[in-house]
Structure formats: C-alpha cells, structure tokens
C-alpha positions as CSV (number, residue, x, y, z in Angstrom):
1,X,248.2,211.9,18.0
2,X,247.6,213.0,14.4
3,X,243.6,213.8,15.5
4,X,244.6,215.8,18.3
5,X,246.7,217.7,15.8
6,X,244.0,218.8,13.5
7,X,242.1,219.6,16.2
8,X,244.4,221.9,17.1
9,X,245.3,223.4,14.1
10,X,241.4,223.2,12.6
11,X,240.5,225.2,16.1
12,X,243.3,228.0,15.0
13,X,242.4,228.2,11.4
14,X,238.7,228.8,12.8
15,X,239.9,231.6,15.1
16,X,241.4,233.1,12.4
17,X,238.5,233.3,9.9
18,X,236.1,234.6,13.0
19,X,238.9,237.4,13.6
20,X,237.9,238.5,9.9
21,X,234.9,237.3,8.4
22,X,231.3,235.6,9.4
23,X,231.3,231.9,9.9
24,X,228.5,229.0,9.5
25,X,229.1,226.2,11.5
26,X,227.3,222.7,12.0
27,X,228.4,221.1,14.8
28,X,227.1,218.7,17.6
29,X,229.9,219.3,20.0
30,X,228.8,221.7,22.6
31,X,232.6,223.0,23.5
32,X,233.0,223.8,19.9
33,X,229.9,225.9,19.4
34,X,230.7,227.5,22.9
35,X,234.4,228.7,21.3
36,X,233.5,230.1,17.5
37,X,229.5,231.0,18.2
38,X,228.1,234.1,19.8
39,X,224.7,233.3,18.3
40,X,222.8,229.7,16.5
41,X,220.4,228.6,14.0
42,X,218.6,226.0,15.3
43,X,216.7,223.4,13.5
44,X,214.0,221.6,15.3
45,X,211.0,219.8,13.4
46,X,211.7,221.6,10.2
47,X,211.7,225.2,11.7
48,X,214.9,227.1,11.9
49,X,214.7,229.1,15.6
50,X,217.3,232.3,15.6
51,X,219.0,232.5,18.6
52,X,221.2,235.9,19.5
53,X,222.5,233.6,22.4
54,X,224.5,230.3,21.9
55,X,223.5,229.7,25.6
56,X,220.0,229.6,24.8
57,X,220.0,227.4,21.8
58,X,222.1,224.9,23.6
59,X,219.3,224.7,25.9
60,X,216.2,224.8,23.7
61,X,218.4,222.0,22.0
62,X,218.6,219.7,25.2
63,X,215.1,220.5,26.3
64,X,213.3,219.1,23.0
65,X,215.9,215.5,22.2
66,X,214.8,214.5,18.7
C-alpha cells in the first residue's frame, strides 16, 4: 500500500514540475516515460541519439537490446 502511494503522489509532484519547468528523467519504465516525456535522450554504445519523439526512442531502444 505505502509503494502505490508514492507512486501516486511522486506521479503528481512530477505533473506539477512539467506544468512549470523542464524536466530530466531516467527511467526504464516505459508507462512513465510515455506520461512526463514528449521527447528522449538516448544512450546506446556511448553515443547519446536526440529524439523529438518519445515514440521513436522507445523503439530504437527495443530494436538495439544491450
């Protein structure tokens, strides 16, 4: 019970902040990035790849597994 209420109070303190300022975010769970990220960094083999879509870093992420 106490997990599932960070969760939800962690998810509304991030909406807030995203209301008002930028955000950086490190995350491995997909449903997260999906709700706070409009665009991703992503770093592959020591290269950073800019993505203006969270859609298509998701899936450059899943079609090169580590």
């Amino acid at each position: 019970m106490g997990d599932a209420a960070f969760v939800k109070k962690a998810s509304a303190a991030f909406r807030s902040l995203t209301d008002r300022a930028g955000l950086i975010m490190v995350s491995h769970a997909e449903a997260t990035l999906r709700e706070f990220c409009t665009s991703a960094i992503w770093l592959h083999q020591g290269q950073a790849h800019w993505f203006d879509s969270i859609d298509d870093a998701l899936r450059a992420h899943k079609e090169h597994p580590v």
